[in-house]
The first five atom37 places (N, CA, C, CB, O) and aatype in JSON, in Angstrom:
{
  "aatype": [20, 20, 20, 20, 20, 20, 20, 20, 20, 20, 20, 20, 20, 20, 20, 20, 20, 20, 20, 20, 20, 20, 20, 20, 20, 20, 20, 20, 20, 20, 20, 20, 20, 20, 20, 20, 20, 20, 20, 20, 20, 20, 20, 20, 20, 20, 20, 20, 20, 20, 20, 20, 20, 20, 20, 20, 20, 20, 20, 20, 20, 20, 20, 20, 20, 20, 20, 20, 20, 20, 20, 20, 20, 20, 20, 20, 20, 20, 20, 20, 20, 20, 20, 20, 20, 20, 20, 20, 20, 20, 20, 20, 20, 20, 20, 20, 20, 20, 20, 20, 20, 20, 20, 20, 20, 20, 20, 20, 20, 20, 20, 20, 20, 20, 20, 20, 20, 20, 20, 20, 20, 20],
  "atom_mask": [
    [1, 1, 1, 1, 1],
    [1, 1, 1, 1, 1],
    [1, 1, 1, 1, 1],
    [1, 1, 1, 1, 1],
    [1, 1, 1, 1, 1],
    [1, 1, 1, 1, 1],
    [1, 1, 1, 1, 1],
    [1, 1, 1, 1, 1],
    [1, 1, 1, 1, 1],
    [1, 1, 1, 1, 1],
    [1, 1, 1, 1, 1],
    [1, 1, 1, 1, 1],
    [1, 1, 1, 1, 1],
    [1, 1, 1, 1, 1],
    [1, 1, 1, 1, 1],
    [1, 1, 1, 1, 1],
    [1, 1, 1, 1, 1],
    [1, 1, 1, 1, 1],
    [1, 1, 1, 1, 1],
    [1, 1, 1, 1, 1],
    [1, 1, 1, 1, 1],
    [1, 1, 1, 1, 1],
    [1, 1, 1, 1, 1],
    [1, 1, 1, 1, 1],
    [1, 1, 1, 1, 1],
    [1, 1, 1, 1, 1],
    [1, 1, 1, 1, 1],
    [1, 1, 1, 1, 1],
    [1, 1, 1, 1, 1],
    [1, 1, 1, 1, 1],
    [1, 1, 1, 1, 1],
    [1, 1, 1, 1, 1],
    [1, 1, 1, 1, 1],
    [1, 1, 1, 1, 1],
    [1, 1, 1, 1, 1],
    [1, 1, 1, 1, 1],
    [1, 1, 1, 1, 1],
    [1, 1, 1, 1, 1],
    [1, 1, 1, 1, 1],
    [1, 1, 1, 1, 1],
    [1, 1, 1, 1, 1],
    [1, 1, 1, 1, 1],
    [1, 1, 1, 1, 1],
    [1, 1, 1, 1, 1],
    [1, 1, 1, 1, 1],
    [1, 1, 1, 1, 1],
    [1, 1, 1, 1, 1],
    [1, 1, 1, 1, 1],
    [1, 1, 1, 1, 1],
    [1, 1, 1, 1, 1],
    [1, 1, 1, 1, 1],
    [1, 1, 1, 1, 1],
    [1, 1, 1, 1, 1],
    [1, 1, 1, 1, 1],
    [1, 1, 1, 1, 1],
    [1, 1, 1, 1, 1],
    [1, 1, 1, 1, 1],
    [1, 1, 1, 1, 1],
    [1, 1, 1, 1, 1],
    [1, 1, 1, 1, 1],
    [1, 1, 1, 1, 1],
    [1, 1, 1, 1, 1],
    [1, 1, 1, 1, 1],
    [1, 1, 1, 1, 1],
    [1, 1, 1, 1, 1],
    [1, 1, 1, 1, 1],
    [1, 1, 1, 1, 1],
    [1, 1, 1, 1, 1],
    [1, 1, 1, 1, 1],
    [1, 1, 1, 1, 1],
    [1, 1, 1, 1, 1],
    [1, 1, 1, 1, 1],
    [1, 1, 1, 1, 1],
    [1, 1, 1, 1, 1],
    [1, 1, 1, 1, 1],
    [1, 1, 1, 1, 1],
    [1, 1, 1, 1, 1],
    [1, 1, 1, 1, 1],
    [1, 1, 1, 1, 1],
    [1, 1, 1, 1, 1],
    [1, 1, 1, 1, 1],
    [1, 1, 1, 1, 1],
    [1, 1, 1, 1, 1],
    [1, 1, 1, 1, 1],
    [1, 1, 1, 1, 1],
    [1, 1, 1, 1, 1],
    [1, 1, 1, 1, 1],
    [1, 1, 1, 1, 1],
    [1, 1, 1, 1, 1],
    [1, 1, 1, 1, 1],
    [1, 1, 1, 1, 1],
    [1, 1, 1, 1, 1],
    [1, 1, 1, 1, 1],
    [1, 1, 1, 1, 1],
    [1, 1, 1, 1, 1],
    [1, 1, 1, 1, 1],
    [1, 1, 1, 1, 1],
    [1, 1, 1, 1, 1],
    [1, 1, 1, 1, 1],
    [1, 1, 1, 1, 1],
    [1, 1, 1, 1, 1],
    [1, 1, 1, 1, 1],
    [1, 1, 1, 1, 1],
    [1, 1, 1, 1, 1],
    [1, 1, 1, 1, 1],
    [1, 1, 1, 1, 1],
    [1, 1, 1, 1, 1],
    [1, 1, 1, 1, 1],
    [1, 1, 1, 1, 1],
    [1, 1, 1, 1, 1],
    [1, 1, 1, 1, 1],
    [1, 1, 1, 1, 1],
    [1, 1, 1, 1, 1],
    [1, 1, 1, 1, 1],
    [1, 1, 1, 1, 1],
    [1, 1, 1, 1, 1],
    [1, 1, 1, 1, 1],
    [1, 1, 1, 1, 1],
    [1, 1, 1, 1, 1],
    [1, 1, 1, 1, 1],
    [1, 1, 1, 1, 1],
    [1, 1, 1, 1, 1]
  ],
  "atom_positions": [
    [[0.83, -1.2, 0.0], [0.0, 0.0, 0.0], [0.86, 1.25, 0.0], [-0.94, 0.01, 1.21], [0.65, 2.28, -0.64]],
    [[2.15, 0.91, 1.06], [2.74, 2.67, 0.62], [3.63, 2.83, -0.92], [4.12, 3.29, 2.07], [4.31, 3.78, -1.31]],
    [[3.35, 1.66, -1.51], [4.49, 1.84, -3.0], [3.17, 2.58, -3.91], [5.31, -0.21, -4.0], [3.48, 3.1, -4.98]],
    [[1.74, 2.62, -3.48], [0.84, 3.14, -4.72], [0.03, 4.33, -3.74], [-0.39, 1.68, -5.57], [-1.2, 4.37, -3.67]],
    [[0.69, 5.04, -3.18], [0.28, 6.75, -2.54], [0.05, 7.34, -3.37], [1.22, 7.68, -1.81], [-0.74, 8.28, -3.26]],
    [[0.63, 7.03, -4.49], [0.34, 8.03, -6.08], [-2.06, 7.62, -6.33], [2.0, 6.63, -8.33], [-3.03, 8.37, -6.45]],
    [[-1.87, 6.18, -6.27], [-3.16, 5.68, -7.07], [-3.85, 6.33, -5.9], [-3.48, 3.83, -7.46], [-4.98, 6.82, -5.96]],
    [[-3.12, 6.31, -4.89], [-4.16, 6.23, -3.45], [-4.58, 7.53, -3.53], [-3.44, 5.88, -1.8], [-5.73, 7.57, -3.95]],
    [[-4.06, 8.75, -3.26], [-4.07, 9.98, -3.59], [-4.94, 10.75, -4.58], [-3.04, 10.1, -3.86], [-5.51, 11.83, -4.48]],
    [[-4.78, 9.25, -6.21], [-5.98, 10.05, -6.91], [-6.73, 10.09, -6.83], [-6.3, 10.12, -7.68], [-7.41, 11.1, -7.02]],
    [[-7.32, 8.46, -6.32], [-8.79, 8.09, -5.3], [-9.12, 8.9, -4.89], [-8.87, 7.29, -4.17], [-9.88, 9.6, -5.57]],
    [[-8.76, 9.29, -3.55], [-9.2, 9.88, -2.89], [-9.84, 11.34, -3.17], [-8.43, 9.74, -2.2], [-10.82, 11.83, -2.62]],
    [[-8.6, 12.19, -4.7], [-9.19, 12.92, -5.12], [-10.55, 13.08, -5.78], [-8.54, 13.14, -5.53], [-11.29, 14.06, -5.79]],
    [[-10.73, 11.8, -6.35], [-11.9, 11.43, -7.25], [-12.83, 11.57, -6.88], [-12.05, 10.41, -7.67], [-13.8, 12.17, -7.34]],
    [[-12.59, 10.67, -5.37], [-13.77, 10.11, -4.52], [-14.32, 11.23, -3.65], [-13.31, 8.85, -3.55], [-15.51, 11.36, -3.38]],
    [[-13.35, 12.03, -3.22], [-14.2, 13.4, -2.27], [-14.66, 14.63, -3.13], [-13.05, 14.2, -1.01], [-15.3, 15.6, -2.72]],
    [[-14.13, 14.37, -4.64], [-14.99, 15.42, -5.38], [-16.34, 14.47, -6.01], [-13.95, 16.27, -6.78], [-17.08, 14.99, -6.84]],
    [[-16.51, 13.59, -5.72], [-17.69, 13.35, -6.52], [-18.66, 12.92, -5.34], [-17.48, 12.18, -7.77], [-19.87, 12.71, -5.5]],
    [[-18.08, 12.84, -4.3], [-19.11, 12.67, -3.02], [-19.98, 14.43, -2.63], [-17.88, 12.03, -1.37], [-21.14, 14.63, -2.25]],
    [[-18.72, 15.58, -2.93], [-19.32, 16.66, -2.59], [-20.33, 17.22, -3.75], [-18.28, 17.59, -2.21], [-21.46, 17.7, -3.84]],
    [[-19.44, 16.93, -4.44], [-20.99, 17.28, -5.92], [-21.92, 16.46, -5.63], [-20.72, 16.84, -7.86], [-23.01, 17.0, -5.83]],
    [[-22.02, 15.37, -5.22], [-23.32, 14.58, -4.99], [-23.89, 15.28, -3.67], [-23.05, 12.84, -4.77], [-25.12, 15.29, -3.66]],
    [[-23.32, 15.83, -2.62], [-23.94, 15.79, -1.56], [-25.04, 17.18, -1.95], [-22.83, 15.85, -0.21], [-26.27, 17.21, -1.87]],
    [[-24.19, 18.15, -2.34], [-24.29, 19.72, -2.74], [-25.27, 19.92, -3.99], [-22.73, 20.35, -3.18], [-25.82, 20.99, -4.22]],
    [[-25.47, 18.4, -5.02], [-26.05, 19.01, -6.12], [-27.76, 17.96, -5.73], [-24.93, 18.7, -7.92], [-28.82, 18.58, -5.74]],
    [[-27.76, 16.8, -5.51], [-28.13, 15.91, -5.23], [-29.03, 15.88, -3.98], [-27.22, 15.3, -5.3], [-30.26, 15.9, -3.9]],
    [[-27.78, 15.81, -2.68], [-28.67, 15.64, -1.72], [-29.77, 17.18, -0.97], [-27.66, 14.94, -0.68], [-30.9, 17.42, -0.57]],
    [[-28.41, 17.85, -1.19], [-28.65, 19.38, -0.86], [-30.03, 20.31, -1.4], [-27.37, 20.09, -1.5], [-30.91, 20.87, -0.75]],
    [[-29.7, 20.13, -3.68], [-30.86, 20.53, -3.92], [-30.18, 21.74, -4.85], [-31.85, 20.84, -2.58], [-30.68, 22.13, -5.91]],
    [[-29.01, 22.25, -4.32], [-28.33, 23.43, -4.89], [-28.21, 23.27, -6.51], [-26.83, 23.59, -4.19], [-28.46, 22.14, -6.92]],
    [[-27.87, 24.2, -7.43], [-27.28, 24.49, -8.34], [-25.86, 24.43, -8.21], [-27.71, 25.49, -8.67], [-25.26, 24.89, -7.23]],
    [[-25.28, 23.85, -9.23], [-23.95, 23.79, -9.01], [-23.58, 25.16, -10.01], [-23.25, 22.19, -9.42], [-24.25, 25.42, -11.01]],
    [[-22.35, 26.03, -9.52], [-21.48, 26.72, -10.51], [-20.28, 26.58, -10.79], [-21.43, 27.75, -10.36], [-19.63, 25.61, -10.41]],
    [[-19.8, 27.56, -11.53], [-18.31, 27.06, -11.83], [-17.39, 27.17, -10.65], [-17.63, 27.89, -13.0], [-16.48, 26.38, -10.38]],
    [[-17.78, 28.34, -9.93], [-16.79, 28.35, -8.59], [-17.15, 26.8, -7.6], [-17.26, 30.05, -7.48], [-16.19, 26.24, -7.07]],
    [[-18.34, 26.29, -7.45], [-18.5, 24.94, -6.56], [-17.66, 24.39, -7.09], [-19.74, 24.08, -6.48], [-16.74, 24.12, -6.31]],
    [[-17.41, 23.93, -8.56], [-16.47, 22.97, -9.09], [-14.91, 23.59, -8.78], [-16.79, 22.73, -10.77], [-14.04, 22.93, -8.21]],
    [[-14.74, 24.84, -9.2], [-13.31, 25.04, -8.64], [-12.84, 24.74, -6.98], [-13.04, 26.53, -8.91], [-11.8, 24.31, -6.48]],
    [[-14.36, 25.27, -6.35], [-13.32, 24.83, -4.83], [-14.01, 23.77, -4.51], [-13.23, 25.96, -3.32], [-14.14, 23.7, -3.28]],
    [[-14.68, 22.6, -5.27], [-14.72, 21.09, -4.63], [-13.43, 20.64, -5.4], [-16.3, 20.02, -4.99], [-12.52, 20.15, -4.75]],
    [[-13.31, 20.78, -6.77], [-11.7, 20.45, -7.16], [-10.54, 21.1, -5.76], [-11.3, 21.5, -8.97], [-9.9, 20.44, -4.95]],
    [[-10.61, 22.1, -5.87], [-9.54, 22.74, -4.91], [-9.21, 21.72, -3.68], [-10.15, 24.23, -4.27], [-8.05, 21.41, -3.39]],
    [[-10.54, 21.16, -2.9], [-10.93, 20.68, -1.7], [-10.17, 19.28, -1.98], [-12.62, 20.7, -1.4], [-9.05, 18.97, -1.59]],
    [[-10.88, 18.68, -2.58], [-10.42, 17.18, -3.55], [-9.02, 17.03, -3.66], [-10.93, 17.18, -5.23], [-8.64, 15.89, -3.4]],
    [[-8.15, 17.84, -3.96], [-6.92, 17.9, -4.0], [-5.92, 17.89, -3.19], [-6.79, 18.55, -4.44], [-4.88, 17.25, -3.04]],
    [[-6.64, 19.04, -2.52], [-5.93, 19.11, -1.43], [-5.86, 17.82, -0.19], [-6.43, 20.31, -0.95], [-4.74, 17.55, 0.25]],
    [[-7.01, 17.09, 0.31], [-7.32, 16.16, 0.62], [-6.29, 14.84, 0.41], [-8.41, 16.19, 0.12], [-5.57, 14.13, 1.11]],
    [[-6.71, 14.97, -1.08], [-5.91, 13.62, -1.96], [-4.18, 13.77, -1.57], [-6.16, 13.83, -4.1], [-3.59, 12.7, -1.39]],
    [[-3.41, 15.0, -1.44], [-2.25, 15.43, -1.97], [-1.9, 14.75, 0.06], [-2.06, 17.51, -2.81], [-1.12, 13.91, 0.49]],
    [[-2.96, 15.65, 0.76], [-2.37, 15.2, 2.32], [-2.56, 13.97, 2.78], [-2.93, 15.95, 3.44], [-2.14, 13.63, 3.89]],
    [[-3.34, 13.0, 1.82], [-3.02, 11.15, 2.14], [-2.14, 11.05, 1.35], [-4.19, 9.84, 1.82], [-1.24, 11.31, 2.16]],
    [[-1.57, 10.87, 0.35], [-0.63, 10.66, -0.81], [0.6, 11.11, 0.38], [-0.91, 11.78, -2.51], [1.4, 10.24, 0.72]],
    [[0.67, 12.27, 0.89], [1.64, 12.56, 1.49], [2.19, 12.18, 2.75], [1.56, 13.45, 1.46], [3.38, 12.25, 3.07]],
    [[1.21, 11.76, 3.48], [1.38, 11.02, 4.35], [1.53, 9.36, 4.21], [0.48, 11.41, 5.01], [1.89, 8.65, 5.15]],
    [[1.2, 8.86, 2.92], [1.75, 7.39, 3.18], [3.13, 7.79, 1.74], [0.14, 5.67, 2.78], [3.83, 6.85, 1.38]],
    [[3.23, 8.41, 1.46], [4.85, 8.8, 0.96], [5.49, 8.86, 2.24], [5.12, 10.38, 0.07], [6.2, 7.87, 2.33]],
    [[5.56, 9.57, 3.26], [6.25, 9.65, 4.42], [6.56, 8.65, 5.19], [5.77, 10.35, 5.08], [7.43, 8.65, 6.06]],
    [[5.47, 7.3, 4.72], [5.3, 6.21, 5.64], [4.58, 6.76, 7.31], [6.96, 5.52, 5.77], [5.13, 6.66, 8.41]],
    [[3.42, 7.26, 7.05], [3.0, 7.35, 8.41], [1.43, 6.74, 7.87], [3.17, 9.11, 9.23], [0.37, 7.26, 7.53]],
    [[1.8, 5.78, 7.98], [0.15, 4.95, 8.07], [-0.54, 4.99, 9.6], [0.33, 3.02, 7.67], [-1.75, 4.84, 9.41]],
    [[-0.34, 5.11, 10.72], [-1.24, 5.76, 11.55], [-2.17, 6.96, 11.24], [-0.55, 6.09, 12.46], [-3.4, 6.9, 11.27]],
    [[-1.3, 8.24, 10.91], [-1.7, 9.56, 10.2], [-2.43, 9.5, 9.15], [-0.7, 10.28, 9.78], [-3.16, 10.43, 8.78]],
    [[-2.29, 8.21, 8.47], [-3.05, 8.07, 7.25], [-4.5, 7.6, 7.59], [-2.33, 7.07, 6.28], [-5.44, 8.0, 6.91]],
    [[-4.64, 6.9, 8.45], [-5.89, 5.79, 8.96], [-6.95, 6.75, 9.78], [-5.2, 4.35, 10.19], [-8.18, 6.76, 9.68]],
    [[-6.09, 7.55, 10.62], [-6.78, 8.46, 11.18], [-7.54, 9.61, 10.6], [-6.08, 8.84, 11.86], [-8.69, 9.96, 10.88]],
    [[-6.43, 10.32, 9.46], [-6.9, 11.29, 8.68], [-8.17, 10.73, 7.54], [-5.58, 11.88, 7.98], [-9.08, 11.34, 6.97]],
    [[-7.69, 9.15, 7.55], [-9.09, 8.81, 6.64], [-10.1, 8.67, 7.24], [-9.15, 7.66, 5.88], [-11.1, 9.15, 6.69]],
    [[-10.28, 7.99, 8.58], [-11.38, 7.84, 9.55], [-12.15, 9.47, 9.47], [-10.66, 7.37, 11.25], [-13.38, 9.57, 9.37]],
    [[-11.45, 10.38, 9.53], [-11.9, 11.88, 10.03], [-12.4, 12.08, 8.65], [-10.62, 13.14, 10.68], [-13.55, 12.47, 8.46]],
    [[-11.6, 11.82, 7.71], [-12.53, 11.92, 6.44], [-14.2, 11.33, 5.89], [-11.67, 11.36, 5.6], [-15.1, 11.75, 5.15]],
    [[-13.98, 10.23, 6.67], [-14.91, 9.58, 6.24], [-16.15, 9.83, 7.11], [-14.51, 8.3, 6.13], [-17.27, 9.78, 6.6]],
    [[-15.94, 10.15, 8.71], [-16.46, 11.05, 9.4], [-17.28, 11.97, 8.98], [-15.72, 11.53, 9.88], [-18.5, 11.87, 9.03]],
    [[-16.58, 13.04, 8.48], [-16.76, 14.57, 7.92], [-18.07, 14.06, 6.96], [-15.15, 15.38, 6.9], [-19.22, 14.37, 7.25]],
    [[-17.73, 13.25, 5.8], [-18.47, 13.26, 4.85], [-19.6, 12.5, 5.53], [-17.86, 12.76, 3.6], [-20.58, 12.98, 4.98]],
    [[-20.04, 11.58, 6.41], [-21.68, 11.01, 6.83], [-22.04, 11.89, 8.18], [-21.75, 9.01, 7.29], [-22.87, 11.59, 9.05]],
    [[-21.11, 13.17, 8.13], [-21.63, 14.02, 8.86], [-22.48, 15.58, 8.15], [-20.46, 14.24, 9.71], [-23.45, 16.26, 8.49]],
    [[-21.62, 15.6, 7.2], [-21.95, 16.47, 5.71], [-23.57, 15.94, 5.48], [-20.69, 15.89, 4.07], [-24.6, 16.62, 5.45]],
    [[-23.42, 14.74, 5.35], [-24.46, 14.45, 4.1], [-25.56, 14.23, 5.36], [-24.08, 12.84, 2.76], [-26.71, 14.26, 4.93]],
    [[-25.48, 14.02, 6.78], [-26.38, 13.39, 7.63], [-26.87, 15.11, 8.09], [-25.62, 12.1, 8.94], [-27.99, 15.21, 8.59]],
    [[-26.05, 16.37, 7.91], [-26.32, 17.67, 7.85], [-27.39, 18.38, 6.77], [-25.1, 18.14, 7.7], [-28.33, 19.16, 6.9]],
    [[-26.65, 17.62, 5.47], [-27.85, 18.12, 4.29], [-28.91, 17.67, 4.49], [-27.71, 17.8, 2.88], [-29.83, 18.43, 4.21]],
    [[-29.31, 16.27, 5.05], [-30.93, 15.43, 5.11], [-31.87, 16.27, 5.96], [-30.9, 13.73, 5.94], [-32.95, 16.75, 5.6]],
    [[-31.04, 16.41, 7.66], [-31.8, 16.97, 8.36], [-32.49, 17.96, 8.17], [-31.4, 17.13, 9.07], [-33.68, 18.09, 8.48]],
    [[-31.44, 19.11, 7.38], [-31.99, 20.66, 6.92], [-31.17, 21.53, 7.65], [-33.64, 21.06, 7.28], [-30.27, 22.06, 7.0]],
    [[-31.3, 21.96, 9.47], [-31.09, 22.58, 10.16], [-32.08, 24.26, 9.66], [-29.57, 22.38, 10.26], [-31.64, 25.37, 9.96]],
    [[-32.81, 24.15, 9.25], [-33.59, 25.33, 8.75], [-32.69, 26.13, 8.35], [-34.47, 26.0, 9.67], [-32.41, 27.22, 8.85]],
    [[-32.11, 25.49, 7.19], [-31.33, 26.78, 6.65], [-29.87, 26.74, 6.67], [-31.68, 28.02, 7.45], [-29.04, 27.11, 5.85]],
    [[-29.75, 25.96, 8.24], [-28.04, 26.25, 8.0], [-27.17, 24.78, 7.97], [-27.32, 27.29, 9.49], [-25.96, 24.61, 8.12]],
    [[-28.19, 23.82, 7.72], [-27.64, 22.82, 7.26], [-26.41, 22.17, 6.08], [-28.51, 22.55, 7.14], [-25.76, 21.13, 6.16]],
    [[-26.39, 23.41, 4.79], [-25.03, 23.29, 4.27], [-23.93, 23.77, 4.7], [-24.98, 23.63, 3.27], [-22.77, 23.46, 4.43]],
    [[-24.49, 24.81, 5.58], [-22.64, 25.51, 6.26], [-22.66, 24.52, 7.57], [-22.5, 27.87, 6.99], [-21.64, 23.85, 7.8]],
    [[-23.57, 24.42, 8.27], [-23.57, 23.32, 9.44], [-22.42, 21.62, 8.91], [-25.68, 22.82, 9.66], [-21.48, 21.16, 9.55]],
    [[-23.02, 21.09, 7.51], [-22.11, 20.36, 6.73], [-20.87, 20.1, 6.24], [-22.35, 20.39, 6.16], [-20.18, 19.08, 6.29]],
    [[-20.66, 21.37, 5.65], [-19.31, 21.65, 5.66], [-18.22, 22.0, 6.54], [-19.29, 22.29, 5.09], [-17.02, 21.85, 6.29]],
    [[-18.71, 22.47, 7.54], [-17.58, 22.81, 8.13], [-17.36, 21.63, 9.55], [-17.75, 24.49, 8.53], [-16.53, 21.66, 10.46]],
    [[-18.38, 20.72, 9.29], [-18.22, 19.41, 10.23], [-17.59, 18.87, 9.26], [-19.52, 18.51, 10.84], [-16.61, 18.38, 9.83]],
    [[-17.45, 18.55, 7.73], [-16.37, 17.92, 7.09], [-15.1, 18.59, 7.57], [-16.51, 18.0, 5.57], [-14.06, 17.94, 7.76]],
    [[-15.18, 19.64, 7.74], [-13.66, 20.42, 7.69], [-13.03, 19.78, 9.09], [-13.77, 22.47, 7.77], [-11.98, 19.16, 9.29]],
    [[-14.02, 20.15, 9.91], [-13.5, 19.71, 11.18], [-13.03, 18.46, 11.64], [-14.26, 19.93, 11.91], [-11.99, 18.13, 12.21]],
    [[-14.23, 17.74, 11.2], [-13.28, 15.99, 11.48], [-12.09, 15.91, 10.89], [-14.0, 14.53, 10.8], [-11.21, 15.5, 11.65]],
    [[-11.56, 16.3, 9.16], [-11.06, 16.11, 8.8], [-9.71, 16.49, 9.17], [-11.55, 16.19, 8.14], [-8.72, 15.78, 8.98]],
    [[-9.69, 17.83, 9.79], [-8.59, 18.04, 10.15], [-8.32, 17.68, 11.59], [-8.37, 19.23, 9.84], [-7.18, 17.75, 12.03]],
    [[-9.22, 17.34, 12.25], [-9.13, 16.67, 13.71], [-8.84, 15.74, 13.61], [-10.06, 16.54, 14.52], [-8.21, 15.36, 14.6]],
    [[-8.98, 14.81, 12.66], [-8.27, 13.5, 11.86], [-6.54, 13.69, 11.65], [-9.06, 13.39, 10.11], [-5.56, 13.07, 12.05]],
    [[-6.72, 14.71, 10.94], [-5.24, 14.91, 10.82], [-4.05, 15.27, 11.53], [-5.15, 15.54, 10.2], [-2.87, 15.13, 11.2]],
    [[-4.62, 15.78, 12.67], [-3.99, 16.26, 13.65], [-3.62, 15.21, 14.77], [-4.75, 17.29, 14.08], [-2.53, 14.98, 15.31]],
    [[-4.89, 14.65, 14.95], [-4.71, 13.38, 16.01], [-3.84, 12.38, 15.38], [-6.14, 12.61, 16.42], [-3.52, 11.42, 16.08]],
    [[-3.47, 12.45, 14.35], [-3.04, 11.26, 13.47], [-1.15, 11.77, 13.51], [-4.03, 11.3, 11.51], [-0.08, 11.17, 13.65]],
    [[-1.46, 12.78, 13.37], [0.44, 13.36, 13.54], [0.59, 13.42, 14.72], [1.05, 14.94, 12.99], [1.41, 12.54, 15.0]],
    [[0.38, 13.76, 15.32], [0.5, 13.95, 17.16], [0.81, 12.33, 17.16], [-1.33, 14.59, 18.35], [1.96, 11.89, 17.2]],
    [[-0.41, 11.5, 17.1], [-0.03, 10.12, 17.4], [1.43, 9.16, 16.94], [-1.14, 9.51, 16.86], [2.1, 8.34, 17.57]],
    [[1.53, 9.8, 15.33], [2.6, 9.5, 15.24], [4.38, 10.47, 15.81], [2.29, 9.25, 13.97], [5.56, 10.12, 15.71]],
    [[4.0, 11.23, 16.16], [5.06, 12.16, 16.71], [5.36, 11.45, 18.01], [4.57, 13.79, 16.92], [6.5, 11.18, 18.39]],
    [[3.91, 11.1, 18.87], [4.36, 9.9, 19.9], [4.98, 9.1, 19.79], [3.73, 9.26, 20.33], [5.95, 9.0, 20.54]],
    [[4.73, 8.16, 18.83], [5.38, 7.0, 18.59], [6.98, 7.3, 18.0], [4.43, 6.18, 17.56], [7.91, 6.51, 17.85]],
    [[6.93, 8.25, 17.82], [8.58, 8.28, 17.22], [9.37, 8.57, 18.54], [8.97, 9.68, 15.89], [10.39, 8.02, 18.97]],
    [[8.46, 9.83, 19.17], [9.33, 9.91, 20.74], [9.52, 8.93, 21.36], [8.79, 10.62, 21.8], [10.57, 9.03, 22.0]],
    [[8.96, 7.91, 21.51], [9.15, 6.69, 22.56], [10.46, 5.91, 21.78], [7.51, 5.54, 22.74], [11.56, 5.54, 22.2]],
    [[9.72, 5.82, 20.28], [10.97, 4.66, 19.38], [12.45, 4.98, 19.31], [10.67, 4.55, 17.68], [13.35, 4.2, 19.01]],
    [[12.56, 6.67, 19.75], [13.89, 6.99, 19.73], [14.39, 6.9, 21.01], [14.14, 8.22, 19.18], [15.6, 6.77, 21.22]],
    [[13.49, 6.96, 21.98], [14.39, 7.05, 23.35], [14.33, 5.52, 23.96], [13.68, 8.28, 24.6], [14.67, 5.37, 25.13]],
    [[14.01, 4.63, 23.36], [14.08, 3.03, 23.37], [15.44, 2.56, 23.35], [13.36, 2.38, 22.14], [15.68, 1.35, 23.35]]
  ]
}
């Protein structure tokens, strides 16, 4: 798995831009424009580039975690668009993707920053 971070990376790009166009065009109800597509591409990328980069580094903890938070974010997104929240259910959505995701990412480096502190003073 860490020799194909490249395939893994595009996945992931693929897969979180076509989950947010689905959530946003689909579940949501919205019109899509050209700016949604530039910053769900933007989003998608960025995403894809920080797993790719993290199992290039070899930190598969960071990776597992940051995907858990990913995967989080998004049945928190889409469990945001169903409800409604009268209104503020797409920003309520998004920014619970944002949040797991990077609470994913964070817990996931920290964890591995642990594990290196202990492995070096072993």
């Amino acid at each position: 798995m860490l020799k194909n971070y490249g395939k893994i990376a595009g996945i992931t790009v693929i897969l979180s831009l076509f989950l947010l166009i689905l959530g946003v065009k689909y579940v949501l109800g919205q019109d899509l424009v050209i700016r949604n597509f530039v910053a769900f591409t933007v989003i998608s990328v960025l995403v894809g580039t920080i797993s790719g980069a993290l199992l290039f580094y070899k930190l598969k903890i960071a990776y597992y975690l940051f995907t858990v938070g990913l995967l989080i974010g998004f049945i928190e997104l889409f469990r945001s668009f169903i409800s409604g929240l009268e209104g503020w259910g797409d920003l309520v959505g998004i920014l619970s993707l944002f949040i797991f995701t990077a609470f994913g990412l964070v817990v996931g480096l920290i964890t591995e920053a642990i594990i290196f502190i202990i492995k070096k003073n072993k």
